[in-house]
N, C-alpha and C positions, 0 to 999 in steps of 0.2 A: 620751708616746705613748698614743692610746687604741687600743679595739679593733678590730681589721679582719677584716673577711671577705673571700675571693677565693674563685672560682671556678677551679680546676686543672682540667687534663688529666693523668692519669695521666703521659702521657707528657711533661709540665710538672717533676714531681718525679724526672726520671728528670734527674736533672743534678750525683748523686755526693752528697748532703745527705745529713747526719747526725742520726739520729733518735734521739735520748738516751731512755730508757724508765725512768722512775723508780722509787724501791724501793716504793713504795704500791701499783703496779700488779700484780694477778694473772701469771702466767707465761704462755704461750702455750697457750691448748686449746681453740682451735677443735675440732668433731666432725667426721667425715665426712660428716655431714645438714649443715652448716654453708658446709665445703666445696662442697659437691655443690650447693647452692642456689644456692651464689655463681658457678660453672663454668657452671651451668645458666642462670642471666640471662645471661651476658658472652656466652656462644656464642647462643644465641635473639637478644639484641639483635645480634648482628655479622651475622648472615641474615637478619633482618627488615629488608622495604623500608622503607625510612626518607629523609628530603630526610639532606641534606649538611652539614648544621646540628645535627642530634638527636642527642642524646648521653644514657647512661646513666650515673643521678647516683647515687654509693654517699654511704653515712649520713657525715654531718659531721667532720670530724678536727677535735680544738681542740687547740693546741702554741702555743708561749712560746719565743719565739728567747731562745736565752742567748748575751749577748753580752762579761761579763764573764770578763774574760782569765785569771783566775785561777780561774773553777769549769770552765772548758775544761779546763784543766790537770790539774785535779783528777779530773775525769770520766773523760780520757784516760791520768791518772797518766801525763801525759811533758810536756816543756819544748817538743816541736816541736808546735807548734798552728797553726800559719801554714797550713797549708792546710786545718785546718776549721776555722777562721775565713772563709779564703776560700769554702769551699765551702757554711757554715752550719751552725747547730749548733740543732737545735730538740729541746726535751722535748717528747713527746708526753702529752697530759693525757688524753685519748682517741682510742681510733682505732690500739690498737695491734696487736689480732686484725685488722682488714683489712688494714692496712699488710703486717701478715709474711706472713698469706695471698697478697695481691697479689705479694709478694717470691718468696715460695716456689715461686708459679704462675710469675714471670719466670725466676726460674733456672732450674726446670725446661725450658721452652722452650728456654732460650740452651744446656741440655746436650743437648738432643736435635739443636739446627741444629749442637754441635759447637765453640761459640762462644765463646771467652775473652772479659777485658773491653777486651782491645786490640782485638778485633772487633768485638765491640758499638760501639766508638766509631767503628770506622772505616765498616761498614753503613748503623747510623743515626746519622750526623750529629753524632757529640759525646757520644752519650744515655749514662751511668753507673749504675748500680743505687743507687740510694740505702744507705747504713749504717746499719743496727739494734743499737743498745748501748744493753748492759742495767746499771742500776748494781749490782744483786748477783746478775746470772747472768754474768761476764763471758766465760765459755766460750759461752756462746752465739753473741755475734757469730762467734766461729772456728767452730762448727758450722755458721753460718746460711753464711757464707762455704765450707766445705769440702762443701757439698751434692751428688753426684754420682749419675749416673745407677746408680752400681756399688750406690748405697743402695739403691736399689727393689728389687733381687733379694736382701738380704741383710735376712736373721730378722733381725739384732739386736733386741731389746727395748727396748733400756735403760733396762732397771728401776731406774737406779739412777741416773737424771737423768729428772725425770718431765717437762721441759722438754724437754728434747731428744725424749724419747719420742712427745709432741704432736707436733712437728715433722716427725719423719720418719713418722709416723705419716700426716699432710699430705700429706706429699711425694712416701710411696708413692701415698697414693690419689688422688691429681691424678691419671697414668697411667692405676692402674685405670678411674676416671672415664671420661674419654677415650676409652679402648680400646672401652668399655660404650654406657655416655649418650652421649658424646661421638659417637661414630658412629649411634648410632641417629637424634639430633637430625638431624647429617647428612643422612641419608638421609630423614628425614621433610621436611625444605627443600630434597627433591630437590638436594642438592649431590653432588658424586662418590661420594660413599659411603669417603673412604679420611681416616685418620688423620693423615696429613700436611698434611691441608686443614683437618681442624679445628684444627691447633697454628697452623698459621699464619692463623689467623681470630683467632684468642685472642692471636697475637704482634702483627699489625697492630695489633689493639684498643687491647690496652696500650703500643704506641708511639705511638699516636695522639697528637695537640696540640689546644687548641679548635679551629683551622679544616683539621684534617684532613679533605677529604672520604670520606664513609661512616662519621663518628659516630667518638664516640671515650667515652673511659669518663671521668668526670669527678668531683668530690671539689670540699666547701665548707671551704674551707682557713680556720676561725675560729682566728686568734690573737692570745692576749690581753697585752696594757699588760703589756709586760718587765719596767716597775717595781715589779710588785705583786709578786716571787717569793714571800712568806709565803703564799700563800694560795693554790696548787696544791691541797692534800689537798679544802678545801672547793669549790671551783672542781670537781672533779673530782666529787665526791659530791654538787651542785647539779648537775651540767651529766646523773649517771645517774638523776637524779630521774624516775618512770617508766618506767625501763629495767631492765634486766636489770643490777641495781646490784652494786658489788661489796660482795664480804662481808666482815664486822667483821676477820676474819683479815689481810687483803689489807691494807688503811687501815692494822691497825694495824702491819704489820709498816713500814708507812711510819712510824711514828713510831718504832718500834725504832731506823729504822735511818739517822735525821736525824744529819746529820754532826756539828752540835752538840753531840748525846749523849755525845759521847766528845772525853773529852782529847788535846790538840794531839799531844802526845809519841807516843803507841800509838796515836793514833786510828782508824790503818786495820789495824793488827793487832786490834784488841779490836770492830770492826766488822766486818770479815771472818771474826772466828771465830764470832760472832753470827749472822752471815748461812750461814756454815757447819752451824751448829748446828741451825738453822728448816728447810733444805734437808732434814738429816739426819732430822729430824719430820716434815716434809711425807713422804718418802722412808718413812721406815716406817710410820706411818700409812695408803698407798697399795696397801702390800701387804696384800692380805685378810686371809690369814692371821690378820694382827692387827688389821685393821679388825673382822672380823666375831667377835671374839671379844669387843667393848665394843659391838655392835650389833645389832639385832633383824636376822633376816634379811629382807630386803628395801628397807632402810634404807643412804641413798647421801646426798653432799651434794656439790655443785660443789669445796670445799676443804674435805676433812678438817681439816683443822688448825682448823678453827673449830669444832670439838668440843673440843677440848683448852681453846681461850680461854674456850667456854661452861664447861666444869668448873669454871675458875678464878671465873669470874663467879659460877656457883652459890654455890661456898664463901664468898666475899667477901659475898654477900648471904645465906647462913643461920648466917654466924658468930654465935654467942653464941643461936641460937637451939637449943629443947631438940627431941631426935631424934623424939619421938612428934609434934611438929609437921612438920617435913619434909616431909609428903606432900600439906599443901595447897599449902606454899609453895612448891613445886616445882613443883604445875600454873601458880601463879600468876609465877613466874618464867618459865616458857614460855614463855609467852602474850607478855611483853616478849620475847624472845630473836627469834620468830617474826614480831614487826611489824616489815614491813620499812622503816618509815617512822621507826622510832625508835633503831636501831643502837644497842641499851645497851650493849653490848661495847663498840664501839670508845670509846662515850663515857667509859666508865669507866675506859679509859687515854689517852682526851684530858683527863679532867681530873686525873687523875693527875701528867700530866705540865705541863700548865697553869700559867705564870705564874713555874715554876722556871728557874734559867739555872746556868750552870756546875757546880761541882761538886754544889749540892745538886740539878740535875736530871740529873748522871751518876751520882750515888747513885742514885735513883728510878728510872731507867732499870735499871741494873744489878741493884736489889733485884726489880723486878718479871720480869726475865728469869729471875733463879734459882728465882726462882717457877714458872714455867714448867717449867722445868728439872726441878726439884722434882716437880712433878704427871707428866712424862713418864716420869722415870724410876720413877716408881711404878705406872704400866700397864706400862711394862716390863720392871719386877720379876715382876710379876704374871703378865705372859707366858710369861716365861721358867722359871715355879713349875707343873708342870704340874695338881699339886692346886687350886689355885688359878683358873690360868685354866679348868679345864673348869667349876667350879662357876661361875665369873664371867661364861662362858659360856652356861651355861645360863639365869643371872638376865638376861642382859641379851634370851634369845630368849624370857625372859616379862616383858619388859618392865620391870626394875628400872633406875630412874636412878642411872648410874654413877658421879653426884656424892653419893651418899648413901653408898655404899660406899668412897669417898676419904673421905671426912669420918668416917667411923668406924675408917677404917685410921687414918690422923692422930691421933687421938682417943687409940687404944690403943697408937702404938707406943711410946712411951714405958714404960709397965707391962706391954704383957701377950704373949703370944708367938705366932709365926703361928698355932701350932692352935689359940689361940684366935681367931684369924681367920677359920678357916678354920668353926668352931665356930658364929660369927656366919653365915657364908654358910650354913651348913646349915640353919639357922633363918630366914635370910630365903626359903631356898629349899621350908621347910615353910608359910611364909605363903604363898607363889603356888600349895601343892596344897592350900590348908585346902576346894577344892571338890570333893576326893575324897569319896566317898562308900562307908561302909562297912557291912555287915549284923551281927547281934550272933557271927557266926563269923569274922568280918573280912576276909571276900571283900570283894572291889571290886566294887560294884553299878551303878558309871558305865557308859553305852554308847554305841555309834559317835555316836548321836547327841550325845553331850558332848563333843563334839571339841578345842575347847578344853582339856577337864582331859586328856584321853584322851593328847593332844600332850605336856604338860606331861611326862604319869605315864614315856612310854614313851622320853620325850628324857632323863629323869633316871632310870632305868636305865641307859640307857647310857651316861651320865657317869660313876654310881656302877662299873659295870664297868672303866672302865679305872683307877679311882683306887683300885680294889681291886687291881689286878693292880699297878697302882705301888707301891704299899704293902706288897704284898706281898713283890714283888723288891728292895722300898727304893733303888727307882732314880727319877731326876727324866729319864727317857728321852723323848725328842719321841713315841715310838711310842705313848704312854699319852695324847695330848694329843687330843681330839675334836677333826676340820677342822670346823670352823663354818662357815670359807667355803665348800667345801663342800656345804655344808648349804644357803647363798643361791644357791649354783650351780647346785644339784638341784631340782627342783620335788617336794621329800621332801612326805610325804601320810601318815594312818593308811588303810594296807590290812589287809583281809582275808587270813586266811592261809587258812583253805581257804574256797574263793568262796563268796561271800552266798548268790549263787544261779545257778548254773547252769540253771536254768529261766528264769532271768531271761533270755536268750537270746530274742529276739522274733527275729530276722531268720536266714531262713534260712540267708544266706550267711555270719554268724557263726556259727550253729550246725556247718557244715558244717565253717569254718575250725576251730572247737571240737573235732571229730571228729577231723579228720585229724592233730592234734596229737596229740592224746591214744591215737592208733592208733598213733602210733609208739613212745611209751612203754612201749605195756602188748601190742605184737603179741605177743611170746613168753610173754607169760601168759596169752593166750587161750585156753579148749581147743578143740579142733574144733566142737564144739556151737556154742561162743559165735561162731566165726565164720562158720560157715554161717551162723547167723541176724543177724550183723549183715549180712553178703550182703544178705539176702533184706530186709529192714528197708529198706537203702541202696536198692534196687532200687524197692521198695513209697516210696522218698520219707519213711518213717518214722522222722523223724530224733529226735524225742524220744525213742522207744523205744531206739535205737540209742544217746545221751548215757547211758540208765538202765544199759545194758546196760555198755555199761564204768564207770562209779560202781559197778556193782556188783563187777565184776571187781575194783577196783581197793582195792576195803573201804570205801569212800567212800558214806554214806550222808546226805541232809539232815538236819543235825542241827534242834536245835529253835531256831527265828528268836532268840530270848530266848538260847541261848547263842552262836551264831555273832555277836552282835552286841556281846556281850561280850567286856573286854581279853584275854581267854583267845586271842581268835582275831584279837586285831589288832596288828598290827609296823608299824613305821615302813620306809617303801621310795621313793625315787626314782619320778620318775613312767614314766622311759622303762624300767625294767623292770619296773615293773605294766604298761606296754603291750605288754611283750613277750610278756607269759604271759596277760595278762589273769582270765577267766574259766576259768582250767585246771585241770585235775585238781593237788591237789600233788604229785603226784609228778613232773609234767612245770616244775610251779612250782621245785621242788628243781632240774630237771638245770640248768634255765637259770640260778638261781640260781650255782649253784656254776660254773659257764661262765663267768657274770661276774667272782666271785673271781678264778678261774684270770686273764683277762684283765687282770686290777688293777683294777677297776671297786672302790668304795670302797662296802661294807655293811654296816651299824652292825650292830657284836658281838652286842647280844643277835638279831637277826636271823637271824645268820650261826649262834647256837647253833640257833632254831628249825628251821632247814632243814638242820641237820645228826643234826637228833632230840634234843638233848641233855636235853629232857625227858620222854625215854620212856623212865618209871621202869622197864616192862618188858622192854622192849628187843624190842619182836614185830616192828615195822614200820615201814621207812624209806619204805615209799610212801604211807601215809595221816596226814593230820593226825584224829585222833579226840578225841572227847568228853572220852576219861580225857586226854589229851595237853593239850587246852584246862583244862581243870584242874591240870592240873599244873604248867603254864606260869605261869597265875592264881597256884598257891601258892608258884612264884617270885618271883615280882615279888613280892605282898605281903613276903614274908620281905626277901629283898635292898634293900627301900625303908622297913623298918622304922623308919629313922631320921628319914623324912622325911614321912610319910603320919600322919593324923590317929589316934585309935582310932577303935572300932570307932562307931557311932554308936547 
């Protein structure tokens, strides 16, 4: 048989076919932009005038009818196959985010009109939802099946099926859509303006057949010569050539999870736990928490899990190579990881596996999994170690390759003991400040404008704070553990603790907002004097005067540019509570500060000490940040960073 292409109507494959979803293929995740693109054509095309012939064509499906009796079987794991044989049995190679999308948009529909699948047949004429089965999500087709309208009002997460989570993730915002776009459209093609009108434009569509009149939605149905099965994976990875290809992860968990890999006997127990195990990675991987404590913040990928295959890759290529070299060969290993044209990952466990068959390629399979194994359970060791992870943490938000630190764990576990691990990290973490800069008194002479080190100085504070306080309690408590995520979550920034410049105020209307803040803080420390004449100021428009006039109230005087610009006077903070206080007096900076605590709002400790005073050696005043304050501050942090800060220079 060679290959054929046909031209479908949506409502062509609505005839009960079963759509097999191979283990090489990524899970479901489509975005809500994805969605929303795809809702937004189908409803545009069903109200645009159009002849009776014109149809909207979605991107190619390519699938391989399986027609052999015995991988039905296998697929289905049961002996009664007789009706999807009748009904048809095709793998999808591509085309399986439109497929579920289209799916998920039809159920949706058939729950709003009310409609079981003994309705659906009886209304349109025969028409059946096609079947989505997946070979290692098999709960999914019962999810995809048990979809109801009772979803859309209910939180669930499910954080703990990232498959399902995309799903109804879909499923919800199909409605919302609707409710939104969907009506708006409406009403812009002068249609009735009502929601009911657009589900049943969108249900028409998708029952539509080629010669339904008013268009119908249409699909190039490529499938290819049944007798080539060996060559699905390539077939797939030729057919995303210029596309939005999938990642080494994805492929190779198709080679994982080749039925030949495993022995007759246990086949599908020791494949099943395999497939358990990856889910179980994919699944913690997804959660920040532990993503963003092996990542820079701001650092995402389509499938985490193709960080993990990269480590492995890194090590397999700087084995036997000495540690001071590392750091070219690891831009130069990049640079291959990045070309999407070249997939050195998955090639280096398609040749791995290459040319082996039985037991010595269910050895080879089996060795390279506990590899994996091996490397996950050592990030999450690591995790789990809270000394550990916040230093690990920290390296990885200045940018340290997290295969350089697997390969030195490795290295030493055999001789030497975590704190000397730990020992190691404190020294790679004194290489990322060797741009600190210091005077022959050992102040830190870095400022705002070094922002880069300034970052560094003031993120490893307050890691060394909670590993002090762990250390101290000699407890391994999550409470000691920096949220990194967090930290990607927050748009954190080095601010000003008491403002750069309140002069800096050009516009009146900030200044004014400036005022009225700062009146509320400090009204009952005014004395009559002061507020008569701030009256008279406010009246006369005299709004500088008026800013002078409380700075002075408040002991707040400009200090000298050269020290406010110094670490003395800069904290690490969130951006949406520098917007809250902005340019404010500190003491109006403290209430809201501490508002936030109260709230649960998360403020990194040494922070949390500035705006509690805890370096005001004399204890005069909780309303002003001062000169002696910013020094005092400064001869903390140097003392507390001792271990990690260069001398003096």
């Amino acid at each position: 048989m060679d290959n054929s292409i046909t031209q479908y109507a949506i409502g062509e494959l609505l005839d009960g076919r079963y759509l097999y979803i191979p283990s090489y293929q990524r899970g479901y995740r489509w975005t809500e932009k994805q969605v929303g693109d795809l809702l937004r054509d189908l409803l545009c095309f069903a109200y645009d005038a159009k002849a009776d012939s014109d149809f909207y064509c979605l991107q190619p499906i390519i699938a391989r009818r399986i027609t052999d009796e015995h991988r039905i079987g296998e697929i289905f794991r049961t002996d009664s196959i007789d009706e999807r044989i009748e009904k048809g049995v095709w793998e999808i190679i591509d085309g399986q985010q439109r497929l579920t999308t289209i799916y998920l948009l039809y159920k949706y529909l058939m729950a709003k009109k009310n409609w079981d699948e003994d309705t659906l047949k009886e209304e349109e004429n025969g028409k059946e939802l096609y079947h989505i089965i997946y070979a290692t999500r098999e709960e999914s087709e019962s999810f995809l099946n048990s979809l109801s309208l009772s979803m859309i009002g209910n939180d669930e997460p499910y954080a703990g099926n990232i498959d399902f989570y995309h799903m109804a993730s879909a499923f919800r915002y199909i409605e919302k859509w609707i409710k939104t776009e969907g009506k708006r459209i409406d009403l812009r093609y002068k249609q009735r303006g009502s929601l009911d009108n657009v589900r049943n434009s969108l249900f028409a569509l998708l029952n539509g057949m080629r010669d339904t009149k008013g268009g119908s939605i249409q699909v190039l149905w490529y499938e290819l010569d049944n007798e080539s099965t060996g060559s699905s994976i390539k077939e797939f990875q030729r057919i995303n050539t210029g596309k939005i290809r999938l990642t080494d992860a994805e492929l190779i968990k198709g080679l994982f999870l080749l039925n030949k890999n495993f022995a007759s006997g246990d086949k599908y127990i020791r494949q099943s736990s395999l497939a358990i195990e990856w889910e179980f990675i994919e699944n913690t991987l997804h959660a920040n928490n532990f993503w963003f404590f092996l990542q820079k913040k701001g650092t995402d990928m389509p499938n985490r899990i193709d960080f993990l295959f990269s480590l492995i890759y890194k090590k397999h290529r700087l084995s036997g190579i000495a540690e001071e070299e590392w750091e070219e060969h690891l831009k130069e290993i990049d640079k291959e990881i990045l070309d999407p044209k070249s997939s050195v990952i998955f090639r280096y466990y398609y040749d791995m596996f290459e040319g082996k068959q039985g037991e010595e390629l269910q050895d080879a399979v089996a060795t390279a999994w506990k590899d994996v194994m091996t490397v996950f359970r050592t990030l999450d060791d690591w995790f789990s170690t809270p000394a550990i992870y916040n230093y690990i943490g920290l390296l990885s938000q200045c940018g340290e390759d997290i295969c350089r630190l697997v390969m030195h764990y490795d290295a030493m576990a055999e001789t030497d003991t975590q704190d000397d691990f730990i020992s190691y990290l404190i020294e790679r973490i004194r290489f990322y400040l060797k741009g600190v800069k210091r005077d022959d008194d050992g102040n830190i002479t870095n400022k705002y404008k070094d922002r880069k080190i300034i970052y560094r100085i003031l993120l490893t504070l307050n890691i060394h704070l909670l590993n002090i306080q762990n250390s101290l309690l000699n407890s391994d408590s999550e409470i000691y553990k920096f949220p990194f995520d967090v930290l990607d979550a927050q748009d954190w920034d080095i601010e000003h603790i008491d403002s750069f410049h309140t002069n800096a105020l050009k516009r009146d209307d900030l200044k004014e907002e400036w005022i009225s803040t700062a009146m509320e803080d400090r009204r009952t420390s005014l004395t009559p004097e002061e507020k008569d004449l701030i009256d008279r100021r406010l009246s006369e428009h005299q709004l500088n005067e008026v800013i002078d006039i409380l700075k002075r109230n408040a002991g707040e005087a400009d200090a000298d540019e050269e020290i406010k610009n110094g670490i003395g006077n800069l904290t690490l903070l969130d951006a949406e509570t520098n917007r809250s206080y902005g340019n404010s007096l500190f003491c109006t900076k403290r209430r809201i500060i501490i508002d936030r605590i109260k709230q649960g709002v998360f403020v990194p400790v040494a922070t949390q000490y500035i705006f509690a005073k805890f370096y005001d050696e004399k204890g005069t005043n909780r309303s002003i940040w001062s000169k002696d304050d910013m020094e005092a501050y400064q001869r903390y942090i140097v003392k507390m960073l001792s271990d990690y800060l260069p001398e003096s220079n």
